[in-house]
Every structure is written in structure tokens, then in C-alpha cells.
NUMARNU-851211 format. One line per 2 residues: number of its first residue (from 1); for each residue x, y, z of N, C-alpha, C. Coordinates in steps of 0.001 Angstrom, whole numbers. Example, Ala and Ser with C-alpha at 12.3 -4.5 7.8 and 13.67 -1.06 7.14 Angstrom:
BEGIN
1> 13190:-5690:7800:12300:-4500:7800:13200:-3300:7800 ~ 12850:-2250:7080:13670:-1060:7140:12900:30:7870;
This chain:
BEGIN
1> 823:-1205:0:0:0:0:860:1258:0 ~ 1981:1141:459:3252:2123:193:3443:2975:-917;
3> 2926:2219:-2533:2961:2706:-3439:1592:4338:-3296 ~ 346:3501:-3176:-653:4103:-2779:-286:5856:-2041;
5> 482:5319:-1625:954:7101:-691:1477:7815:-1037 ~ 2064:7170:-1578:2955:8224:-2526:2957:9617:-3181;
7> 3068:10783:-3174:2712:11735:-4101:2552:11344:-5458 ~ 3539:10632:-6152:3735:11000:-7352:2806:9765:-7860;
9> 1745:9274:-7093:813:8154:-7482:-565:8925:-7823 ~ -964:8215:-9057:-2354:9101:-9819:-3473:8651:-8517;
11> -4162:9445:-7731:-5035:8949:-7190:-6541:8624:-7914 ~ -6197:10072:-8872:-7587:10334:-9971:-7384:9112:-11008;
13> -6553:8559:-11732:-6756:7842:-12106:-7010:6410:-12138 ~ -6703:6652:-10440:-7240:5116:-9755:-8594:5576:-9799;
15> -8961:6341:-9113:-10270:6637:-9482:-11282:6362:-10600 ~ -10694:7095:-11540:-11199:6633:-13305:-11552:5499:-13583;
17> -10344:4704:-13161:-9985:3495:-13898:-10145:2005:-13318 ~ -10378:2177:-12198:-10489:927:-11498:-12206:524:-11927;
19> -12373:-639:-11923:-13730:-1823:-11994:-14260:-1471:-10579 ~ -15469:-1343:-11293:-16960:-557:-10055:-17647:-2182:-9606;
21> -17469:-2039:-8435:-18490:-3920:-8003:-20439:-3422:-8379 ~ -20475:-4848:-8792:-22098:-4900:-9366:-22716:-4970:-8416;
23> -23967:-4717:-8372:-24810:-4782:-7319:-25268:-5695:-6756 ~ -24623:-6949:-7571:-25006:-8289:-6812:-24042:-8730:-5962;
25> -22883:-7799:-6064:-22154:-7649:-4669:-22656:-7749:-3668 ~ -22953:-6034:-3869:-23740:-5960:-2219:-24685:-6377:-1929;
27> -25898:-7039:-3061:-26838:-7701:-2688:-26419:-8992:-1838 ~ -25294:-9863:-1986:-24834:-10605:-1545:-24377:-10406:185;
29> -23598:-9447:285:-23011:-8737:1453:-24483:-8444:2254 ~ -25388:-7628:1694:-26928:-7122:2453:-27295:-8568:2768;
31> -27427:-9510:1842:-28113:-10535:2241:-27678:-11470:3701 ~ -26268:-11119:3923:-25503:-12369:4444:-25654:-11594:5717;
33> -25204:-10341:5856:-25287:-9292:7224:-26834:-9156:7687 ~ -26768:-10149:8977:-28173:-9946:10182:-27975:-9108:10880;
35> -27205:-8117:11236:-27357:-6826:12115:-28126:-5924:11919 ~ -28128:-5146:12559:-28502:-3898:12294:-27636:-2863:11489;
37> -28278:-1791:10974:-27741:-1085:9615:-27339:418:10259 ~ -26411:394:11417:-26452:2314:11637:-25201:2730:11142;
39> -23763:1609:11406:-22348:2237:11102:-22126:1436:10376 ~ -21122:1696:9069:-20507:1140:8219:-19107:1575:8173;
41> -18028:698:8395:-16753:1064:7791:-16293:349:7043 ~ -15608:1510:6070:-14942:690:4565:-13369:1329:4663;
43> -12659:50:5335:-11153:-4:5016:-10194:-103:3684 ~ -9614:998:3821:-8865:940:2611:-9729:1463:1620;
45> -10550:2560:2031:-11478:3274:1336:-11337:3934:-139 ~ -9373:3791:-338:-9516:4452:-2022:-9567:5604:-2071;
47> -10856:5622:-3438:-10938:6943:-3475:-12728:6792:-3293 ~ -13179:5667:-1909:-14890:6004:-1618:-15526:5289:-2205;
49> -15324:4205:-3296:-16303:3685:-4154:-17593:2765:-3551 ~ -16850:1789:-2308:-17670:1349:-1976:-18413:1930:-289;
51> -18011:3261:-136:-18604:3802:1362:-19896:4567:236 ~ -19503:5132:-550:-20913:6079:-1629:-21951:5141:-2000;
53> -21363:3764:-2456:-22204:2771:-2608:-23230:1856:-1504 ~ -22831:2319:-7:-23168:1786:563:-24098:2472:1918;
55> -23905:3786:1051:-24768:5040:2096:-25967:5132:2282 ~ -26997:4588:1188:-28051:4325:1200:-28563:3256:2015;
57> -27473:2040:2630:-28424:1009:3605:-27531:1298:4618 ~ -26924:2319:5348:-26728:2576:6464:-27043:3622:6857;
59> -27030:4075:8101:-27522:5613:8996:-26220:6250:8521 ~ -24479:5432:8996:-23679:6242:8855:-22812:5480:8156;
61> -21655:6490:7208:-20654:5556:6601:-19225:6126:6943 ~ -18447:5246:7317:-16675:5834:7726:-16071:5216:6839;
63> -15204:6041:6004:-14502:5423:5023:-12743:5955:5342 ~ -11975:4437:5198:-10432:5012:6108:-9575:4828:5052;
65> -8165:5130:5577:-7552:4800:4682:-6157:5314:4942 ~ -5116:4666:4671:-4021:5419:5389:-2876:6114:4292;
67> -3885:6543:3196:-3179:6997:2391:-3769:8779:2243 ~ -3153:9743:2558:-4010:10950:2317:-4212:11278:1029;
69> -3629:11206:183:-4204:11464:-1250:-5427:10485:-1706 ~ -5365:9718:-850:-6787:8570:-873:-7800:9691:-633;
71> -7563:9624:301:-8923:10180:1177:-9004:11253:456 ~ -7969:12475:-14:-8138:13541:-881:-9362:13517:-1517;
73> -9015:12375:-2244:-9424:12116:-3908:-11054:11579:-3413 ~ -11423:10682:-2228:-12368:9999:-1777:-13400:11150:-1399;
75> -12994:12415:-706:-13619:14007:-380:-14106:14343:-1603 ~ -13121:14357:-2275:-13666:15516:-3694:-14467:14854:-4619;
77> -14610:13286:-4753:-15735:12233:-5595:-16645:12209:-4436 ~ -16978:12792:-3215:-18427:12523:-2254:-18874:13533:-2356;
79> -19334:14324:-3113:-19350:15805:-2138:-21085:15499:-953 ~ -20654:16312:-344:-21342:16185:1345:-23373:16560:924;
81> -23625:17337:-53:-25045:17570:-319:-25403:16237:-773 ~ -24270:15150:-1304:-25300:13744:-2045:-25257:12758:-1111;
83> -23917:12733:-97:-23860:11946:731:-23555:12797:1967 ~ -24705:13018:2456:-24080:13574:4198:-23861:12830:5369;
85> -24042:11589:4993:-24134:10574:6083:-22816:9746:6067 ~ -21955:10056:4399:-20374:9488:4633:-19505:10604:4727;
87> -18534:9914:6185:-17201:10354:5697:-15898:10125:6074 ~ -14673:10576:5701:-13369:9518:5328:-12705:10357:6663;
89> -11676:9533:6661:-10608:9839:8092:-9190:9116:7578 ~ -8238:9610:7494:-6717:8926:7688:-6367:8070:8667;
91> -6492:6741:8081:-6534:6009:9494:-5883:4560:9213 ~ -4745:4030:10082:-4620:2363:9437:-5878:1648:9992;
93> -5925:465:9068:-7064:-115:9532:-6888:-948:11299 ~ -5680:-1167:11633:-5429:-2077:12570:-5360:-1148:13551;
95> -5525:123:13265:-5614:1199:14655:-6760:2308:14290 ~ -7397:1676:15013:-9060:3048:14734:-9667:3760:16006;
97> -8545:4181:16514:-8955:4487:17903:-10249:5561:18442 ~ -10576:6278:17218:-11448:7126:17326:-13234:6251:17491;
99> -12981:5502:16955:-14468:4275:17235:-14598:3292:18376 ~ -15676:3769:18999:-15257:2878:20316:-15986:1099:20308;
101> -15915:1091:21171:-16230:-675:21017:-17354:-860:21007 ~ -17418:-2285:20093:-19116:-2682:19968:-20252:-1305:19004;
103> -19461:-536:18690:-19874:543:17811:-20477:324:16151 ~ -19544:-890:15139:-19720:-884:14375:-20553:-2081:13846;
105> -21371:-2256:12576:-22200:-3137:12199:-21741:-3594:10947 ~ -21027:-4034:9993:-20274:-4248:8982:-19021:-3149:8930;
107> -18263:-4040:8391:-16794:-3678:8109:-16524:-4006:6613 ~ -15680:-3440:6148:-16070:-3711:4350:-14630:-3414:4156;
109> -14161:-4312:2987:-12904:-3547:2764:-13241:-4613:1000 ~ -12530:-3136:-107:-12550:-3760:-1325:-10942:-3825:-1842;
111> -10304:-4685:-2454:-9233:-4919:-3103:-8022:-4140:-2051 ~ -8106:-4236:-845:-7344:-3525:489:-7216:-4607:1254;
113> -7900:-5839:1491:-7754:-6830:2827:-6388:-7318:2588 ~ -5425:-7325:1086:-3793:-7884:1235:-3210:-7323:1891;
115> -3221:-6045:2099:-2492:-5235:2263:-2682:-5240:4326 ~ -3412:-5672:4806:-3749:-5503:6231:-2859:-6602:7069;
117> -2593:-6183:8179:-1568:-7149:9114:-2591:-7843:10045 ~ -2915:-8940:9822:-4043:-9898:10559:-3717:-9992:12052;
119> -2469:-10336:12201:-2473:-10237:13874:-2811:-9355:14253 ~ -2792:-8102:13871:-3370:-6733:14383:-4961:-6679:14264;
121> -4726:-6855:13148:-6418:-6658:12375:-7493:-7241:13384 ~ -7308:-8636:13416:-9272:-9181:13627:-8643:-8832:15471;
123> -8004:-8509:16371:-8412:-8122:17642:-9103:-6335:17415 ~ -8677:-5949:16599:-9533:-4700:16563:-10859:-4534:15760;
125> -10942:-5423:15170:-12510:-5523:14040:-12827:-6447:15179 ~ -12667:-7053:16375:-13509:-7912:16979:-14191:-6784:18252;
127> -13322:-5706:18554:-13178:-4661:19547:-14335:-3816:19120 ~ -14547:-3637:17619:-15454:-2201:16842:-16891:-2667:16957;
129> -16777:-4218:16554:-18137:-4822:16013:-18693:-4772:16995 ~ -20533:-4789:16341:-21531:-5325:17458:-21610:-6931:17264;
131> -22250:-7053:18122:-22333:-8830:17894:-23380:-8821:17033 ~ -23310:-9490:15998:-24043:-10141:14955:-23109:-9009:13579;
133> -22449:-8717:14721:-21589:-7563:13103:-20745:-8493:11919 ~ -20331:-8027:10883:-20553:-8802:10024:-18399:-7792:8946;
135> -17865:-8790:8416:-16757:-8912:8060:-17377:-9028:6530 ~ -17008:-8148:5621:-16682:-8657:4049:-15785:-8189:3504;
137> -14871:-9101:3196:-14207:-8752:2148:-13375:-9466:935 ~ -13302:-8145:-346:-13352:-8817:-1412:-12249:-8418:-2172;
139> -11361:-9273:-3187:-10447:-9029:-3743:-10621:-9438:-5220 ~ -10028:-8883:-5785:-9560:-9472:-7562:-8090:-9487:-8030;
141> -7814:-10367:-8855:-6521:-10637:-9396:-6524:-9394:-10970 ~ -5440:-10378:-11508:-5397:-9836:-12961:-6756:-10046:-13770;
143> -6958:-8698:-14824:-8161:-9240:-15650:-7520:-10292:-16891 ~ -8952:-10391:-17189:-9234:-11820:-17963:-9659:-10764:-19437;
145> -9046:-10851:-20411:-9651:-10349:-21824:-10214:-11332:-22824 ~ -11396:-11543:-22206:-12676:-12008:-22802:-12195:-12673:-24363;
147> -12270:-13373:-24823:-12201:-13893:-26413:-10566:-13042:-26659 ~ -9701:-13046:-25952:-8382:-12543:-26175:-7590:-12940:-25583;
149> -7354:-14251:-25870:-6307:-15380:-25042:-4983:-14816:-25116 ~ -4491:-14670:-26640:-3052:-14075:-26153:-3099:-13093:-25390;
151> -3452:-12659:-25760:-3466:-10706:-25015:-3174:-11183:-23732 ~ -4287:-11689:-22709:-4768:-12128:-21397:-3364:-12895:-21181;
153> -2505:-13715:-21596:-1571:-14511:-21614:218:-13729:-21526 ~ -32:-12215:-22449:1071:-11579:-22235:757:-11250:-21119;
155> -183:-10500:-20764:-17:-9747:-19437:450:-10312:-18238 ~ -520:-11852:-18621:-4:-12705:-17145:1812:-12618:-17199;
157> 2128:-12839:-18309:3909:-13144:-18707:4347:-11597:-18504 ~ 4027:-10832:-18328:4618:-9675:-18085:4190:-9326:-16583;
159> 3905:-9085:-15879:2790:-9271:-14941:3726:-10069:-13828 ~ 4084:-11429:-13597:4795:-12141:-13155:6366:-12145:-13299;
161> 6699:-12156:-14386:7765:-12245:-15296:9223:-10826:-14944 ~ 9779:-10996:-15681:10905:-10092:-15474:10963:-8774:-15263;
163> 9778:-8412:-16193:9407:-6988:-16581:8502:-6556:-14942 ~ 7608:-6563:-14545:6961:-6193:-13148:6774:-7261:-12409;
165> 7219:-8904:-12033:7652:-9780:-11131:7878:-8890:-9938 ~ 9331:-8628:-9932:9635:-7870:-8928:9107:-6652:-7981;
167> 8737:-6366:-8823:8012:-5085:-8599:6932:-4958:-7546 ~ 6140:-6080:-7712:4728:-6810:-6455:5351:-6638:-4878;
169> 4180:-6437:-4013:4456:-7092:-2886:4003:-7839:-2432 ~ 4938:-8409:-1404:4270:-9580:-1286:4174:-10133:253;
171> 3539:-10806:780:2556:-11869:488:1310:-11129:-267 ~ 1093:-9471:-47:-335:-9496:-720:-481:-9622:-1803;
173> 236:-9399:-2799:-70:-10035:-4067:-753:-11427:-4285 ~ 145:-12461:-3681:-113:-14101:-3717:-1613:-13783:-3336;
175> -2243:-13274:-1929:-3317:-13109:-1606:-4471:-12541:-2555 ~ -4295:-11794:-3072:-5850:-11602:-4469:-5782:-12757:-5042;
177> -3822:-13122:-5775:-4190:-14609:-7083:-4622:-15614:-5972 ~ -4840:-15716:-4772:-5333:-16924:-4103:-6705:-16971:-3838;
179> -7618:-15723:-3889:-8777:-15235:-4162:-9196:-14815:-2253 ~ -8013:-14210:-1330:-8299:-14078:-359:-8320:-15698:472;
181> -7975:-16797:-178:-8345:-17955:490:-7277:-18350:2530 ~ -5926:-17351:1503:-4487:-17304:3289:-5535:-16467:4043;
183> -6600:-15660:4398:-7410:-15116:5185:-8449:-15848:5755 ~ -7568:-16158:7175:-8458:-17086:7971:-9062:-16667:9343;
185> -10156:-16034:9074:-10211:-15526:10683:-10490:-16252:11911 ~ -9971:-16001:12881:-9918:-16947:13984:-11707:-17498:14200;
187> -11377:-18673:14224:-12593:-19314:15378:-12858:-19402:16062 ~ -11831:-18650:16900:-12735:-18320:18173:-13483:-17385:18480;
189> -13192:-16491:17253:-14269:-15006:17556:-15048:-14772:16468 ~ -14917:-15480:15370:-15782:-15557:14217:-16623:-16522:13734;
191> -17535:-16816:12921:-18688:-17533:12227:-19130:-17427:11528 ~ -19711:-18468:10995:-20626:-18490:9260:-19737:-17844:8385;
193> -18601:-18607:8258:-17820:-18161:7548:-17825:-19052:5834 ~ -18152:-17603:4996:-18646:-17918:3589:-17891:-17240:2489;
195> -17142:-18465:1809:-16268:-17780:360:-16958:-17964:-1049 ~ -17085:-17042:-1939:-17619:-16930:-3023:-16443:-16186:-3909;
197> -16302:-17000:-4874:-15149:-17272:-6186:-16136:-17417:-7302 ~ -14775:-16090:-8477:-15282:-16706:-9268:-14007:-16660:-10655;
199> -13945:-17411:-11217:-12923:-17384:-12305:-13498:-17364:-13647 ~ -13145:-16371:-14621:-13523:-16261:-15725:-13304:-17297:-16543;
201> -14047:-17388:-18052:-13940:-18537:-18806:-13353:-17223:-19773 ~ -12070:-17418:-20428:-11304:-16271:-21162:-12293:-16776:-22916;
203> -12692:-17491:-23096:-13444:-17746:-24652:-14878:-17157:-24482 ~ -15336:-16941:-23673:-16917:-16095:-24078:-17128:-15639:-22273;
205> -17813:-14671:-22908:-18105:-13577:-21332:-19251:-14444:-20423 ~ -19182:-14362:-19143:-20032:-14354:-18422:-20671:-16177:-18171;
207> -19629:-16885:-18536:-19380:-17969:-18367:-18571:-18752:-17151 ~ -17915:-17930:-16623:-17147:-18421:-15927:-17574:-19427:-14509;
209> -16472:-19932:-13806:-17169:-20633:-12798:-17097:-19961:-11160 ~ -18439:-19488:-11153:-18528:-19169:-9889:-19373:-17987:-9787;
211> -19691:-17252:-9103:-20511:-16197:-9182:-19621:-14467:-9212 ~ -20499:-13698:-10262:-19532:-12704:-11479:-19942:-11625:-10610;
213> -18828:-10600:-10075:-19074:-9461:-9054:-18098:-8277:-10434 ~ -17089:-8501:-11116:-16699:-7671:-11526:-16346:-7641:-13072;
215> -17278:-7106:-14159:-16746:-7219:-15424:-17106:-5783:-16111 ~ -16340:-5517:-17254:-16761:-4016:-17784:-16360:-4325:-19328;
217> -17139:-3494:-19862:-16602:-3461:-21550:-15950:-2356:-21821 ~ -14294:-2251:-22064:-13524:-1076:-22211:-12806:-901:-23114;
219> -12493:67:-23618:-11608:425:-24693:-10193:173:-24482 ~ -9646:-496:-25204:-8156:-1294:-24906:-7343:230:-24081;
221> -7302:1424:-24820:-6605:2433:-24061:-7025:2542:-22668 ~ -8849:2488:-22249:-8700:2284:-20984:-8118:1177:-20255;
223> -8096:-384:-20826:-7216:-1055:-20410:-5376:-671:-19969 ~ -5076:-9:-20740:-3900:174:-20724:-4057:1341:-19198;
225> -4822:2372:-19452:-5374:3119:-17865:-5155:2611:-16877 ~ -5764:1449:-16639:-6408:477:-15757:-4994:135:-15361;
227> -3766:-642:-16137:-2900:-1118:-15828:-1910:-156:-14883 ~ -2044:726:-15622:-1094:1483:-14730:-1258:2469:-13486;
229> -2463:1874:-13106:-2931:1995:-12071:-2652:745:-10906 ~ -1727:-131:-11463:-1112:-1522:-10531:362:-674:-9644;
231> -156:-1162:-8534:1320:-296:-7618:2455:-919:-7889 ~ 2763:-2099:-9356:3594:-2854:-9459:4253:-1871:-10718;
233> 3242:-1362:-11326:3676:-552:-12557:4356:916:-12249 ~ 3379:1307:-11056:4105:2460:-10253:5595:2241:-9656;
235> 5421:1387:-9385:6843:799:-9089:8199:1212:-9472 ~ 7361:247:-11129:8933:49:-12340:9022:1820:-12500;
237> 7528:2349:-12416:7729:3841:-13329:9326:4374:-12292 ~ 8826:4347:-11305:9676:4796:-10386:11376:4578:-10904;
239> 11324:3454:-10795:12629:3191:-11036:13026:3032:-12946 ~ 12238:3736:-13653:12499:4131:-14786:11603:5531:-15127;
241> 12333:6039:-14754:12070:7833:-14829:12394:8440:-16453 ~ 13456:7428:-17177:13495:8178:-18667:12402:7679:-19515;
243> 11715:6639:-18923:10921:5767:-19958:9785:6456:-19636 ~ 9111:7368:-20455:7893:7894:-20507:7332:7291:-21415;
245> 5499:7520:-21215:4068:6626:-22067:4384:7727:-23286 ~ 4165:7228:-24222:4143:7981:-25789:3132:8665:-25451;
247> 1863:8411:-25005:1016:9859:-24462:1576:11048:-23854 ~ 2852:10789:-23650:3373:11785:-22797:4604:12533:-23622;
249> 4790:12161:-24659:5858:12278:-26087:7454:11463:-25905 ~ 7250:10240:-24709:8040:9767:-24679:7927:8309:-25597;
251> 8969:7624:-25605:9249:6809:-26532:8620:5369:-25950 ~ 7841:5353:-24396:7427:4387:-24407:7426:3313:-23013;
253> 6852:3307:-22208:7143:2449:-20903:6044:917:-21059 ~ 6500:239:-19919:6277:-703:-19975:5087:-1262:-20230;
255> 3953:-459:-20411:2418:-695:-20383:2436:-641:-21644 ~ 3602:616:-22571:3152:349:-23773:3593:-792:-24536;
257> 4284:-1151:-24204:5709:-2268:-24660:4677:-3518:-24846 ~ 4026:-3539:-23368:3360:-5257:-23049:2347:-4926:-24589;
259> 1093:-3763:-24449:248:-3652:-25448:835:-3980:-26920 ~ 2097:-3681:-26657:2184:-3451:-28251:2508:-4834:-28968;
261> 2939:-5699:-28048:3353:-7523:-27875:1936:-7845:-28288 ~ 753:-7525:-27549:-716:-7836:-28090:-1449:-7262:-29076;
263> -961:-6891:-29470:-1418:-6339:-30735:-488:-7001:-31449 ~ 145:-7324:-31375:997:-8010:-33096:623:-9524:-32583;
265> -310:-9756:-31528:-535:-11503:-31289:-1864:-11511:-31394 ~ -3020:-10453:-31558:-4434:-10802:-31207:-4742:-10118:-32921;
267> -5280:-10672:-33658:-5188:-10609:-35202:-5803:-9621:-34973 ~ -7431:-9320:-34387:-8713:-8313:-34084:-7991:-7097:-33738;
269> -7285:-7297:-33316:-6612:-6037:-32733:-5633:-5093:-33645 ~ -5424:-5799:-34710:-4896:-4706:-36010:-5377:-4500:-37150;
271> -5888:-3405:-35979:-6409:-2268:-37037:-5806:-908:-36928 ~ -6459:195:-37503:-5525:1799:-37165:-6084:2325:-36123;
273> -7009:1861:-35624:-7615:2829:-34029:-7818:1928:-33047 ~ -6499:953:-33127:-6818:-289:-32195:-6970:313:-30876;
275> -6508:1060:-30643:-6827:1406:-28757:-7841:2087:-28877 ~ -8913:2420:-29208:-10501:2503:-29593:-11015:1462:-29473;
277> -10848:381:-29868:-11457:-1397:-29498:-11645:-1489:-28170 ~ -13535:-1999:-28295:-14184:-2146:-27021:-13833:-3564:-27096;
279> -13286:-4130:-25695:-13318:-5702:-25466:-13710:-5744:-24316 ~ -14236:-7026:-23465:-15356:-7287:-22376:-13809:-7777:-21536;
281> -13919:-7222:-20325:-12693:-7434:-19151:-14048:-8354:-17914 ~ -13281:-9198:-17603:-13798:-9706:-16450:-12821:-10376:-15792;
283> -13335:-9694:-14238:-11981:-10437:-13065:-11910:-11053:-12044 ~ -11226:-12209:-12153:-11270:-13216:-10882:-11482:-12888:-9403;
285> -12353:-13003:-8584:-12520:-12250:-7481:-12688:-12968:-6284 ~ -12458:-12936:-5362:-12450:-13472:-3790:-13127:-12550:-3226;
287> -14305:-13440:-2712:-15625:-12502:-1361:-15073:-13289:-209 ~ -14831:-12654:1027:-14869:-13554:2384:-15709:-13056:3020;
289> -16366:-13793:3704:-17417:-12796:4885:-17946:-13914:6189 ~ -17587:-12809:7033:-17794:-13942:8445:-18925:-12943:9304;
291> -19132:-13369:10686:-19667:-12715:11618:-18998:-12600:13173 ~ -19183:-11965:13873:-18453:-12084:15358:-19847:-12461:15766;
293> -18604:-13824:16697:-19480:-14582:17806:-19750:-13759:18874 ~ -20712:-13661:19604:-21007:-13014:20517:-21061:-14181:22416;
295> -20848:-13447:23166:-21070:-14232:24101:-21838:-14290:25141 ~ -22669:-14960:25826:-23577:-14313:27381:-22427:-14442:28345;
297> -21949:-13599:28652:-21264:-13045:29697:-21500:-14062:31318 ~ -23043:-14167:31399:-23558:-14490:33029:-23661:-15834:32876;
299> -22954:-16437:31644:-22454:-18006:31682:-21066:-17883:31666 ~ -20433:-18598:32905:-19210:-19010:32430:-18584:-20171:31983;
301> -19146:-20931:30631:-19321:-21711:30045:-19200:-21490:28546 ~ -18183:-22578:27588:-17823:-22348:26481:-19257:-22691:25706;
303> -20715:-23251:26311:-21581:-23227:25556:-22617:-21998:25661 ~ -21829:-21050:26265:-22576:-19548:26266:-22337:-18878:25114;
305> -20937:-18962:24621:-20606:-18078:23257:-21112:-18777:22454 ~ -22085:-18343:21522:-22680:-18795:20080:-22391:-17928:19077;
307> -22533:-18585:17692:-22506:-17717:16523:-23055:-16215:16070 ~ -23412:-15885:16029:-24137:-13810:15726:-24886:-14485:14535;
């Protein structure tokens, strides 16, 4: 998340460019959460996508984030007349000292749960929650380009490979390609614990196996957007400062390099306004979602604590 903080990191174009979750997301998340609906916090808030999205089924929404150009960018996409009921704070997720205990009713975090230190984490999401409060969270890997096997195939090879390999961090990286599965929250303070996967079928859209939270139809240039919006690409930029995007009148960095490998491998793709070509992106995604066990106190007996 280091990259994320950075000044010289586009916040707006994370903004732009990142994949919006469908509503059968949160229909999923609404469905699974039995609490009550007054506080919502969304860790690793971005730039707000899913605290704006989620203002309408709560009283209140806190959206954190320990990046200030996050939150910048998360202020100036809310403004306060559409949503007065959200708002963001600079905050790590494993220290929220401003919320007191038993305060919160879902906890939400989107494409942010790698990045969190678990030993820290679930004693303080166990500290916030009410009992029957409710844990989701969801991740995605690399996209999938729909009926564009090579394409989908360089990226993975560039992606992994020599060119931005290094560049990742890690364990959270491994954690999205694992679909969130190394996220195990303890059993002794959690329950009804439910994973929903889904992996694209790369030969026709909306096939894939498992249930579909994130796909968009984009113009290969916004693809190329999208990419360099990976804190792996921010990375290399970093450590190649002469290599500018030909959008920029330089001769060319690594986003353009990979594209330009797919285009001389995906036949459809040469033509003269190939980065104008709408193609269907869909991406592998990991939902986790648990609940805190709650306990009767005036038993002192391990068959007093039950599930929420």
C-alpha cells in the first residue's frame, strides 16, 4: 500500500480506472449481514467507491484509509449535499482508535484486505463490532480479456515475469491470485464463515465458474489506464524515470511495450484505431465474509458463546 501514498501516485486515475463492483455484490453482502444497519466502515477506502455505494443502507458511513491522497481524492468524488451521512478519516485499519467498542455493524474492505496485518487486524474488528456484526471482504486478481487469449496470456507473462515480477508485494499479491483464500479468521471469535469465487472462462463472457461481481466493456486504451494503475507498474515507473508513455511524447514504458506484444498476437486487434477497441474485461474475485461470535457473559461456560 506504500505505493498508494505516494505523491507521485495518480489517485484520480485510480479513481477513473479501477472496476466498479455490481450490485449483486452488495446484494450478496446485504443478504448475508443480520445486524442492524447504523455504522458502516470501509477499510482501505480508495478513493470512496464502496462507502458512496453503501450510504443508502446505512444511517452512517466511515470510510479510512491510510493513504491521504486517498482520502483527498475519496472528499472531492463525495461531495457532502449527495452523501451527508459518509465520511473519510486517515486512518490504518489495525488502529481506529477514534471508534469505540461494539460501535460498528459491517466492516467492508474492497481490493485492500492484502495489504492488512491480521495479527493486528481481527483483535480490533472484533473490539469495533456489534455482535451479529458482520466482516466482508473482497479481492480481484489480474483481468481476464474475454475472447483474447493471447493478449490475457502476455499480461499474465509480463505481470509475473521479469518486466513487473519484482516489482509486487508480497505476500499481498499471492493473496488476491489466491482469491483471499491465506485469510483465515480466527474461530474463536468468528462464524458463518462464507467464500464466493469466481474465475472467468477467457473464450466467451459471463461464463465463468462461480458467481460474477466484476466485469466491464472497455476500450483497450482504458485497459492500458487500468494497468497502470497496478502499484507494481508504479513501481517500475519509479525506477524508470526516462521511460515515458508515448502519451506523454516519450518513446514508451512498460504498459506500452506489453500492449504493443498484443497487438501483433491478437489478429482483431490490427487495425488503425486499435486502442478505440471495445473488449469485455472480467476479473477473478475473492468474497470472504464472516460474523463475530457473541457471548452471554452471566455463563461461564464455552456453551454460552454462540454464533451472531
Amino acid at each position: 500500500m506504500a505505493q498508494f501514498a505516494k505523491t507521485t501516485f495518480s489517485h484520480a486515475s485510480y479513481a477513473a480506472f479501477r472496476p466498479i463492483y455490481s450490485d449483486l455484490f452488495y446484494e450478496h453482502v446485504l443478504e448475508y449481514h443480520h445486524g442492524s444497519q447504523s455504522l458502516c466502515i470501509d477499510l482501505g477506502t480508495g478513493h470512496g467507491l464502496m462507502a458512496r455505494a453503501l450510504a443508502s443502507s446505512f444511517s452512517e458511513v466511515e470510510g479510512i484509509d491510510p493513504s491521504a491522497g486517498m482520502i483527498q481524492q475519496a472528499r472531492s468524488s463525495t461531495p457532502k449535499e449527495q452523501y451527508p451521512n459518509v465520511d473519510f478519516h486517515q486512518a490504518s485499519a489495525e488502529s481506529i482508535p477514534f471508534l469505540q467498542d461494539a460501535s460498528t455493524d459491517l466492516i467492508i474492505a474492497g481490493q485492500a484486505a492484502h495489504w492488512f496485518d491480521y495479527p493486528k487486524l481481527f483483535p480490533e474488528l472484533k473490539r469495533i463490532l456489534r455482535a451479529k456484526g458482520t466482516i466482508a471482504f473482497i479481492g480481484y486478481s489480474d483481468p481476464i480479456f474475454i475472447q483474447c487469449p493471447k493478449a490475457t496470456e502476455i499480461l499474465k507473462q509480463h505481470a509475473y515475469g521479469d518486466s513487473l515480477g519484482s516489482y509486487w508485494s508480497f505476500p499481498g499479491r499471492a493473496i488476491v491470485e489466491g482469491k483471499l483464500r491465506d485469510i483465515e479468521p480466527p474461530m474463536s471469535d468468528w462464524g458463518e464463515i462464507k467464500r464466493i469465487e469466481y474465475e472467468p472462462n477467457v473464450k466467451m463472457p459471463g461464463t465463468g465458474s462461480g458467481t460474477m461481481f466484476l466485469d466491464k466493456t472497455m476500450k483497450i486504451r482504458e485497459c492500458m489506464s487500468y494497468v497502470r494503475t497496478w502499484s507494481a507498474v508504479h513501481a517500475w515507473q519509479e525506477s524508470h524515470r526516462d521511460h515515458l508513455r508515448r502519451e506523454e511524447g516519450g518513446n514508451g514504458d512498460i504498459v506500452d511495450w506489453m500492449f504493443d506484444e498484443m497487438r501483433e498476437a491478437e489478429l482483431a486487434w490490427k487495425i488503425d484505431d486499435w486502442r478505440e477497441k471495445e473488449i469485455v474485461v472480467e476479473w477473478p474475485t475473492g468474497l470472504l465474509l464472516a460474523n463475530k461470535r457473541y457471548c452471554n457473559k452471566t455463563i461461564k461456560t464455552v456453551q454460552a458463546c454462540v454464533q451472531a
